[in-house]
ZAMARGU-4260 file (C-alpha; in steps of 0.2 Angstrom, whole numbers, plus 5000, padded with zeros to 4 digits):
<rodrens>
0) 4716/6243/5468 | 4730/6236/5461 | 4745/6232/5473 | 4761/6233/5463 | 4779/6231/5470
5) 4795/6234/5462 | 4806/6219/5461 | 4823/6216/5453 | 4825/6200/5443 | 4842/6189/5435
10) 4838/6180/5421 | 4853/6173/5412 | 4867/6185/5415 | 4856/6201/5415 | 4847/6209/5429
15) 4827/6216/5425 | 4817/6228/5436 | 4798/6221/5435 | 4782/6228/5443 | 4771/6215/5449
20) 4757/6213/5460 | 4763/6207/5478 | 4752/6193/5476 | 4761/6187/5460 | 4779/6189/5466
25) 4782/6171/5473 | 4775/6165/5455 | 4786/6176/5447 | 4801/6173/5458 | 4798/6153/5454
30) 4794/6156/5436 | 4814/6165/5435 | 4823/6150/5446 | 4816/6138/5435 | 4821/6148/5418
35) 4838/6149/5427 | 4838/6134/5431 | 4834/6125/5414 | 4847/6140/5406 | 4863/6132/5419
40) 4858/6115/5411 | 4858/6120/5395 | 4876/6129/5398 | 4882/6114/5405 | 4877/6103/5393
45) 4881/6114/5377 | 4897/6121/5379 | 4903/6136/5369 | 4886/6145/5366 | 4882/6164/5372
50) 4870/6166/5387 | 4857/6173/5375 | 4857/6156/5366 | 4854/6149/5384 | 4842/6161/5388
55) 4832/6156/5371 | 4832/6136/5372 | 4826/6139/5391 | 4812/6148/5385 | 4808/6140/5372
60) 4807/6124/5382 | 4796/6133/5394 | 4785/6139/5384 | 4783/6121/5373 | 4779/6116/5393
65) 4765/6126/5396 | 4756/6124/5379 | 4757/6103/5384 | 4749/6108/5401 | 4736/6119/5391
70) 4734/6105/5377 | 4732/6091/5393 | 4719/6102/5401 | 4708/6104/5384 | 4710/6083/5381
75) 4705/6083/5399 | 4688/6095/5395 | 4684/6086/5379 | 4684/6067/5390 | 4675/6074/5402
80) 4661/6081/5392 | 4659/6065/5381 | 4661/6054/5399 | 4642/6067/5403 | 4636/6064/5387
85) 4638/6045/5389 | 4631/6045/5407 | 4617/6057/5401 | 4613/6042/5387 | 4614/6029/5401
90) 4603/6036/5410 | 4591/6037/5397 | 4590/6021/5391 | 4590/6017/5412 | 4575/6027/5413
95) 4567/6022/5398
</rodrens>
């Protein structure tokens, strides 16, 4: 069974009911301090936008972090497998 809790959320300026399972909430609750956070940098740092172009360069920065993390993890599976398939070859030629 699913445990779902009700939690309110700010991102930006704006305030979001979520239902998320109690196990995900401190995920989720970091997930929002760091989107708010990058959005107070990118306020500061461009002046006269709106807090939806905040919003948008926050998330897309986000989201261009996660897909590195996801391309890093694949380039880490594909070294991996050629590191077996040269150990399996030296072992072999050791055996041989």
């Amino acid at each position: 069974m699913v445990d779902l809790i009700v939690i309110q959320v700010v991102i930006g300026d704006r305030t979001f009911r979520l239902k998320v399972n109690r196990k995900d909430e401190e995920v989720v609750r970091k997930t929002i301090k760091l989107v708010n956070d990058k959005v107070l940098e990118y306020k500061t740092n461009f002046a006269g936008k709106d807090m939806q172009d905040y919003v948008s360069m926050a998330l897309l920065w986000f989201a261009t972090e996660q897909n590195k993390a996801g391309s890093l993890m694949i380039e880490q599976q594909e070294t991996n497998q050629k590191l077996n398939s040269l150990e399996n070859r030296l072992d072999k030629l050791l055996n041989e």
